[in-house]
C-alpha positions as CSV (number, residue, x, y, z in Angstrom):
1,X,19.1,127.3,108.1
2,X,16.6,129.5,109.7
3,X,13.5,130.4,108.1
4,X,11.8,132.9,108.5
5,X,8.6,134.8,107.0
6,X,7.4,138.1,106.2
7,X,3.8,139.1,105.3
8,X,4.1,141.4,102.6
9,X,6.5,142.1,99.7
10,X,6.1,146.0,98.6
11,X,8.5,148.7,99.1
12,X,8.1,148.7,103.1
13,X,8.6,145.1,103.7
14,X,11.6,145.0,100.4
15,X,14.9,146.2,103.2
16,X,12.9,144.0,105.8
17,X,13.6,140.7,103.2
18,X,16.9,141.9,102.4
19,X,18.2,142.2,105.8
20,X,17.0,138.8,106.4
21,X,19.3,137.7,103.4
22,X,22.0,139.4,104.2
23,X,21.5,137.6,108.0
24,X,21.7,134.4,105.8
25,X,18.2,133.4,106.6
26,X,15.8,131.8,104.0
27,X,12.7,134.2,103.7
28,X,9.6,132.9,103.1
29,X,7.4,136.0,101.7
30,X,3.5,136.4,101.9
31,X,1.5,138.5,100.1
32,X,-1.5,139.0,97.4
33,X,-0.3,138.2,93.3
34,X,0.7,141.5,91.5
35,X,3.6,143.2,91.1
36,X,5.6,143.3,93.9
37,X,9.5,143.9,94.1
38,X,10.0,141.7,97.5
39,X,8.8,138.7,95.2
40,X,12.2,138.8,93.6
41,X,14.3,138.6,96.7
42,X,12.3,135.8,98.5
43,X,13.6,131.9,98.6
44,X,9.8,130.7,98.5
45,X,6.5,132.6,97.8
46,X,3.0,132.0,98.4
47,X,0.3,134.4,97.2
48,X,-1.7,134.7,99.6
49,X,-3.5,137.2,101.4
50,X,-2.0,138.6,103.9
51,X,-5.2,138.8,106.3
52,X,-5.8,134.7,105.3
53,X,-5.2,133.8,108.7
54,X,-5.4,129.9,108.3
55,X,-3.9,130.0,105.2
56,X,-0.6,131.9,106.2
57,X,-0.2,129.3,109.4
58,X,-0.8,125.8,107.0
59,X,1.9,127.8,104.9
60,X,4.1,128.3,108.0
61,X,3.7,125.0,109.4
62,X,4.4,123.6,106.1
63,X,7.7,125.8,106.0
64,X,8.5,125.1,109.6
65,X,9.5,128.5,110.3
66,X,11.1,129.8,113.5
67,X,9.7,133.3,113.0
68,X,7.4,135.4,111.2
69,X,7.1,139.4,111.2
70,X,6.2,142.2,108.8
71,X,6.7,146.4,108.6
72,X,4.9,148.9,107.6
73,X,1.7,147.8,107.1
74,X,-1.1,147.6,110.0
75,X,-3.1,144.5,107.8
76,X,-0.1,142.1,108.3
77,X,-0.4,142.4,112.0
78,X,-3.7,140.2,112.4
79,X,-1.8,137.3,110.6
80,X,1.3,137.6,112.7
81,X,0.1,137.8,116.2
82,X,-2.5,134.5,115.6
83,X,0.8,132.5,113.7
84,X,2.5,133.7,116.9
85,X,0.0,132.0,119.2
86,X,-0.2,129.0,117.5
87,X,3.5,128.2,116.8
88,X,4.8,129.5,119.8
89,X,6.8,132.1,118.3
90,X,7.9,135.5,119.8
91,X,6.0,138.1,118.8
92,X,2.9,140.6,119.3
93,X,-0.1,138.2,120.5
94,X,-3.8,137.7,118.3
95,X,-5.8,139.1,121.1
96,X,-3.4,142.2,120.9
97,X,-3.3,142.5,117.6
98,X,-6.5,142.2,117.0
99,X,-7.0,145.3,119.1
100,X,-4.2,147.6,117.8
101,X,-5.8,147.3,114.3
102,X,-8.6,148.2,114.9
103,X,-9.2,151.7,115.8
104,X,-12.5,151.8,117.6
105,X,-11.2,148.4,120.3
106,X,-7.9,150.4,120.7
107,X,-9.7,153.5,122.0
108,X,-12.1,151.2,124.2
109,X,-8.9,150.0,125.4
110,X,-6.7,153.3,125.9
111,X,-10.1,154.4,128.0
112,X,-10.1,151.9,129.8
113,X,-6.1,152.1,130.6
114,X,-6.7,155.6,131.3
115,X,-4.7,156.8,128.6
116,X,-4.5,160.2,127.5
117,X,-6.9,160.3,124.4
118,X,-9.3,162.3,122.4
119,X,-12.6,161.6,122.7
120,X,-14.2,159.6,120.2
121,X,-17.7,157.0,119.3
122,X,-17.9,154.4,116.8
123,X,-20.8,155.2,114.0
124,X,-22.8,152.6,112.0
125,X,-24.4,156.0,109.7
126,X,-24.1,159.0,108.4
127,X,-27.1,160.4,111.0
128,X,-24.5,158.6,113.8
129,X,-21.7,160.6,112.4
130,X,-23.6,163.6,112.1
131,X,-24.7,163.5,115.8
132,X,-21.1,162.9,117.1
133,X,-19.9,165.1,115.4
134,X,-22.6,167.9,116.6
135,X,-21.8,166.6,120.3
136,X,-17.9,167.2,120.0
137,X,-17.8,170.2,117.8
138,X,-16.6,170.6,114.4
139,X,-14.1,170.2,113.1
140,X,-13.9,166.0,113.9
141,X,-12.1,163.3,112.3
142,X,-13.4,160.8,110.6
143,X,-11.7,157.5,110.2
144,X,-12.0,154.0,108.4
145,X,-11.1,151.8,111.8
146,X,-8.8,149.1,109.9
147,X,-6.9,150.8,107.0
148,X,-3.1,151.8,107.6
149,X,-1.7,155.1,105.4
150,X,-4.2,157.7,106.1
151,X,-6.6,155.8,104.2
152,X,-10.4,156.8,104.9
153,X,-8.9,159.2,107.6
154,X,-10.6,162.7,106.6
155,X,-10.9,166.1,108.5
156,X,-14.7,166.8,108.7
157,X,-15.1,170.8,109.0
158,X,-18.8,170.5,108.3
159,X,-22.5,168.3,108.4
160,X,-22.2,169.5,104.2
161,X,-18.7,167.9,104.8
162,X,-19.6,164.6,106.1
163,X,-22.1,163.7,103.9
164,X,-19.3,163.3,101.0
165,X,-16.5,161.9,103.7
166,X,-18.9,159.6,104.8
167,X,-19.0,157.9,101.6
168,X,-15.2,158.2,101.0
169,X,-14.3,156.6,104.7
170,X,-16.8,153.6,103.4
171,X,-15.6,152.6,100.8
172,X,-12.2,151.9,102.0
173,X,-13.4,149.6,105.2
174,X,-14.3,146.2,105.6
175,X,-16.2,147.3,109.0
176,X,-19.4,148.0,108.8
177,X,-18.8,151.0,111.3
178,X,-16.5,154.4,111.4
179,X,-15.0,156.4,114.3
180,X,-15.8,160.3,115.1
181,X,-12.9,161.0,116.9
182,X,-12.6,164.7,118.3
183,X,-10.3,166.7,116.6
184,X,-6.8,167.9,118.7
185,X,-6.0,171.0,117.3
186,X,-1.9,170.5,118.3
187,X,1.6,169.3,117.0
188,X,1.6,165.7,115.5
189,X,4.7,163.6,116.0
190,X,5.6,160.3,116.1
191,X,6.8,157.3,118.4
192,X,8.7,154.1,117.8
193,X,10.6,152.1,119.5
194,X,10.2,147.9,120.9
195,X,8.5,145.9,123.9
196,X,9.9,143.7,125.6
197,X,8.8,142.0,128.5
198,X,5.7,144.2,128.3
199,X,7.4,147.5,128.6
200,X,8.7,149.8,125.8
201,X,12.8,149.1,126.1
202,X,13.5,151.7,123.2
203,X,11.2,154.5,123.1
204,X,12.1,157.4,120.3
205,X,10.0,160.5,119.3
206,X,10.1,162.3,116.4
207,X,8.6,164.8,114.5
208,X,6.1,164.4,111.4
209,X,6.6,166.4,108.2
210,X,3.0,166.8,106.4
211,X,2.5,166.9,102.7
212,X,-0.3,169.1,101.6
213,X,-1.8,169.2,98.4
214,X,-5.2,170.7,97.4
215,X,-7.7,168.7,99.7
216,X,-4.9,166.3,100.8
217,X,-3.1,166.0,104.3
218,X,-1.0,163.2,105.1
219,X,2.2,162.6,106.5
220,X,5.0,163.3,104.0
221,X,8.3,162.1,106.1
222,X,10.2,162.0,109.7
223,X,12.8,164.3,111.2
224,X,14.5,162.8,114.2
225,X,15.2,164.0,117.0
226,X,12.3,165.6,118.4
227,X,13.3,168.3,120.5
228,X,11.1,167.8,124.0
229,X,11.9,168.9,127.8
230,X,12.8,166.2,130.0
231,X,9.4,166.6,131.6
232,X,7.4,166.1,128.1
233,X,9.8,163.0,127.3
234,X,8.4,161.7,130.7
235,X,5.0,162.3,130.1
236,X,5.7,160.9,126.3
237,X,7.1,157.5,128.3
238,X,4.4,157.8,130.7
239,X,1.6,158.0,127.9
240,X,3.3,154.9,125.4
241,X,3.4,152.6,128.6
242,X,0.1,153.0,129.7
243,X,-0.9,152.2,126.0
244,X,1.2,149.5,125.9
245,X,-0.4,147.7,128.8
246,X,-3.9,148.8,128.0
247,X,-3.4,146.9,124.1
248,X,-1.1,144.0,126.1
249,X,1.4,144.2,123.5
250,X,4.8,142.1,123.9
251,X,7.5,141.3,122.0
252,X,7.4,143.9,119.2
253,X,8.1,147.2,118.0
254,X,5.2,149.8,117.8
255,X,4.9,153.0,116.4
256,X,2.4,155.4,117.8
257,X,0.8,158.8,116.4
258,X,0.8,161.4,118.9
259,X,-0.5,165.1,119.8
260,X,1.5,167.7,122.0
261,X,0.5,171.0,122.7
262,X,1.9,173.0,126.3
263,X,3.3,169.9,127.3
264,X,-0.2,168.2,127.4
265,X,0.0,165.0,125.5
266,X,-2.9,162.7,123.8
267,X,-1.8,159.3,121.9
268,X,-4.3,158.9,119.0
269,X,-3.1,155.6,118.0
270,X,-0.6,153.1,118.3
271,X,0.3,149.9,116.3
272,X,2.0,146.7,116.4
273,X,4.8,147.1,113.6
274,X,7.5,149.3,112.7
275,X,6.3,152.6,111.0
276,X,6.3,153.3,107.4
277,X,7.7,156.3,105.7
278,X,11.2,154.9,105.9
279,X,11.0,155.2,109.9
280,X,13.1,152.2,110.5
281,X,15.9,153.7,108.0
282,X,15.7,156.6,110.3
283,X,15.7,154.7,113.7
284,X,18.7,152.8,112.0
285,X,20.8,155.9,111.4
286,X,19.4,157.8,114.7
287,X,20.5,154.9,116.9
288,X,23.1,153.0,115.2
289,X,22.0,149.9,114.5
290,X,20.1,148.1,111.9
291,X,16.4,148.7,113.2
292,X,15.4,145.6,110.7
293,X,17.8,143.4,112.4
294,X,16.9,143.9,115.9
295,X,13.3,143.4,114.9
296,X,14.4,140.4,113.0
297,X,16.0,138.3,115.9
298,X,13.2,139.1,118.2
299,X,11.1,137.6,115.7
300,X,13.3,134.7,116.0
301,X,13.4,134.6,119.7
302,X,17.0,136.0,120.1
303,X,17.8,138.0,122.8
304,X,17.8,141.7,121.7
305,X,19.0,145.0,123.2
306,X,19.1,147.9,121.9
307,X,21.7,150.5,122.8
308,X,21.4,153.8,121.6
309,X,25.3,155.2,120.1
310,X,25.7,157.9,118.1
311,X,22.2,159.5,118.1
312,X,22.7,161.3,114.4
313,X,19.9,163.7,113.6
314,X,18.3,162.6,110.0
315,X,15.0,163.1,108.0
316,X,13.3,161.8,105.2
317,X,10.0,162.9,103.2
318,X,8.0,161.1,100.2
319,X,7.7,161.7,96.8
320,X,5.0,162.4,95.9
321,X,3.1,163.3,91.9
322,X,-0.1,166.1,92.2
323,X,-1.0,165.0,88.4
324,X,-0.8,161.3,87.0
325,X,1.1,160.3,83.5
326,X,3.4,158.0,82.3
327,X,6.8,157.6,83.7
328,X,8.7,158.0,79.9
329,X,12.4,158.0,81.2
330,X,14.9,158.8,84.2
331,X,17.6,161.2,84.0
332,X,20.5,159.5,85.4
333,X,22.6,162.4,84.7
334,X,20.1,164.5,87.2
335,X,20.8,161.8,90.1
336,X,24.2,161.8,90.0
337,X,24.5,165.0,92.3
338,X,22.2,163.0,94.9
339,X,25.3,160.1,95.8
340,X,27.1,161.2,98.7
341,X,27.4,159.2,101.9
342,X,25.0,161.4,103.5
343,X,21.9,160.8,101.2
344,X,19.9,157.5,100.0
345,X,17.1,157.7,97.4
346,X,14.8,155.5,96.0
347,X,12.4,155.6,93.2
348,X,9.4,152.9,93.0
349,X,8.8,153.1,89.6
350,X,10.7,152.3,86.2
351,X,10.3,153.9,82.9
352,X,6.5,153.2,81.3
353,X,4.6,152.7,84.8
354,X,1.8,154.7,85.6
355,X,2.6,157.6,88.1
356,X,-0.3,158.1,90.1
357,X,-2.2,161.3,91.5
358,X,-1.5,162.1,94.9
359,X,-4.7,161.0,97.9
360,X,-3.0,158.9,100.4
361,X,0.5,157.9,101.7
362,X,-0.1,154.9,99.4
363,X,0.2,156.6,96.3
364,X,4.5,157.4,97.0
365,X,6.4,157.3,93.7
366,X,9.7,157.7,95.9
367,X,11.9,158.6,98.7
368,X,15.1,160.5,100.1
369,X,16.6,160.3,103.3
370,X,19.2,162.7,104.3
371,X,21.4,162.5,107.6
372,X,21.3,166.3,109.3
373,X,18.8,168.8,110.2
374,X,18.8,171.3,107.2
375,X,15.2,170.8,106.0
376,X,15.7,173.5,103.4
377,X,18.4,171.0,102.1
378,X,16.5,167.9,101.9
379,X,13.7,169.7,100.2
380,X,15.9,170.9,97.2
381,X,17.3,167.3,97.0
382,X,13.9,166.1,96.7
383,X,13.3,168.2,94.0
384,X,16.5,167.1,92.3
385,X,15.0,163.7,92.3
386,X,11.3,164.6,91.1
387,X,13.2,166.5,88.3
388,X,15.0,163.6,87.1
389,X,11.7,161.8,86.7
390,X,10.6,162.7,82.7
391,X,6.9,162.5,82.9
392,X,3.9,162.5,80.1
393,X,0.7,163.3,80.7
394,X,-1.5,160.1,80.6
């Protein structure tokens, strides 16, 4: 039997272990002690940290494992692409992965690939910040360099603005720097797809859905497709290859964050792993195929292709909580109008956890995915599924 392992066992990597499963492979599962629901679903478990390098490949080469992969999560990626070098297993390299998660060496990189990019400069303090941000013009972005999630990422309207960002992006990064990035007043969407042989073999675009909440603005869900002219779907292609050979990525899927505005396009980031916010559930339903198995067998060194059939349009958006309390109870009466073939939900919580305040794509209580386009309709079944949550004020 086949094993293989996956850094990470929270709700992102939980289909990726059970898709292994159901391929009848035994899963070895990485991550930190706590709480975790993959924990339940893996053959053998080590708690480890999943940026221990040297301790995830003794743990490897103990398990002999003929592949190793993760989703959803940019801090896995590190762990993977060094395992990969040392084992000789297919998959995104160290030196590429060491680049795509951090943000600062993948801009140096997309410069130097002459990819289409806003302009940016890595800070080491607040007075840093300050001047870049004077030089490009507020409104900037700020970002933590090695967080995944829209942690430490903050719109910075302000010099008032960045003193308290400043400290907020800080305290979220193990860098001892930040990036002022120039802020690209246009429409956000996404891009995911694989590399293979150094080239992106699927390449899908798709739009963003943003959740807003008081001060908070972070990406709430997906909507696929993304309606584009032939000529912007070239320049999309033409924009994700150049990236893709300016990181050297191989052997992996990616997902990148993207602006377009009059057909002008600027990649702000790309990364070695699928995307979160139930992206591969979408990809699987878009394209007709189990996006977790394809990325599966590449991880295993199988060949892969990946045919695109029926090219359903389908969305999906977060739950999300803008107070915290107690989860007291779930209405299962309330859910029953949600199962139809067309709709799958998922709540992360049971009865007496802790709901949490909404600040960053992290603190998701839930899901729903919907095949179609009637956004109208997937936000009233959202709402269907917070009101079956019965919450008390903590």
């Amino acid at each position: 039997m086949k094993k293989l392992m996956i850094l990470g066992a929270g709700i992102y990597q939980v289909p990726l272990i059970r898709k292994a499963k159901e391929m009848g492979l035994y899963t070895v599962v990485v991550s930190i002690p706590g709480d975790y629901p993959g924990f339940a679903l893996a053959d053998r478990i080590y708690p480890l940290d999943t940026r221990d390098r040297e301790g995830i490949l003794q743990a490897a080469r103990e398990e002999n494992i003929s592949g190793i992969c993760t989703a959803g999560t940019d801090v896995a990626v590190a762990a993977v692409g060094y395992v990969c070098d040392q084992l000789g297993l297919s998959g995104i390299s160290a030196g590429a992965a060491e680049t795509v998660t951090d943000k600062w060496k993948m801009k140096e990189a997309f410069q130097r690939g002459s990819v289409s990019t806003a302009a940016f400069r890595r800070v080491f303090s607040l007075e840093d910040a300050k001047d870049a941000a004077s030089r490009f013009g507020y409104p900037v972005c700020l970002k933590a360099v090695d967080k995944s999630g829209s942690r430490g990422i903050q719109k910075v309207s302000s010099p008032e603005e960045m003193e308290r960002a400043w400290q907020v992006s800080r305290s979220v990064t193990d860098r001892d720097y930040l990036l002022v990035e120039e802020f690209i007043d246009a429409h956000e969407i996404g891009v995911d797809g694989f590399i293979k042989d150094g080239r992106p073999v699927l390449l899908v675009p798709h739009d963003k859905f943003v959740y807003r909440a008081g001060n908070v603005t972070i990406p709430g869900g997906h909507r696929f497709p993304y309606d584009a002219s032939p000529t912007l779907l070239e320049e999309l292609s033409r924009q994700i290859t150049n990236a893709v050979r300016a990181v050297k990525m191989d052997n992996c899927p990616f997902n990148a964050d993207v602006f377009v505005r009059d057909g002008k396009v600027w990649l702000i980031e790309i990364g070695g792993r699928s995307g979160a916010t139930c992206i591969p559930e979408l990809m699987s339903i878009y394209c007709g195929f189990s996006y977790y198995e394809k990325m599966i067998r590449a991880a295993l060194g199988e060949p892969v292709d990946f045919p695109i059939r029926d090219k359903r349009p389908c969305m999906a958006k977060l739950l999300f909580s803008e107070r915290e309390g107690i989860l007291k109870a779930i209405d299962s009466k309330v859910l029953e109008s949600l199962n139809t073939d067309k709709i799958s939900w998922h709540l992360d919580l049971s009865p007496g956890d802790r709901i949490p305040k909404v600040h960053n794509g992290t603190d998701r209580i839930g899901h729903l995915i919907m095949e179609g386009s009637d956004e109208n309709l997937l936000d009233r079944k959202l709402e269907t599924l917070r009101n079956a949550l019965v919450i008390e004020k903590s």
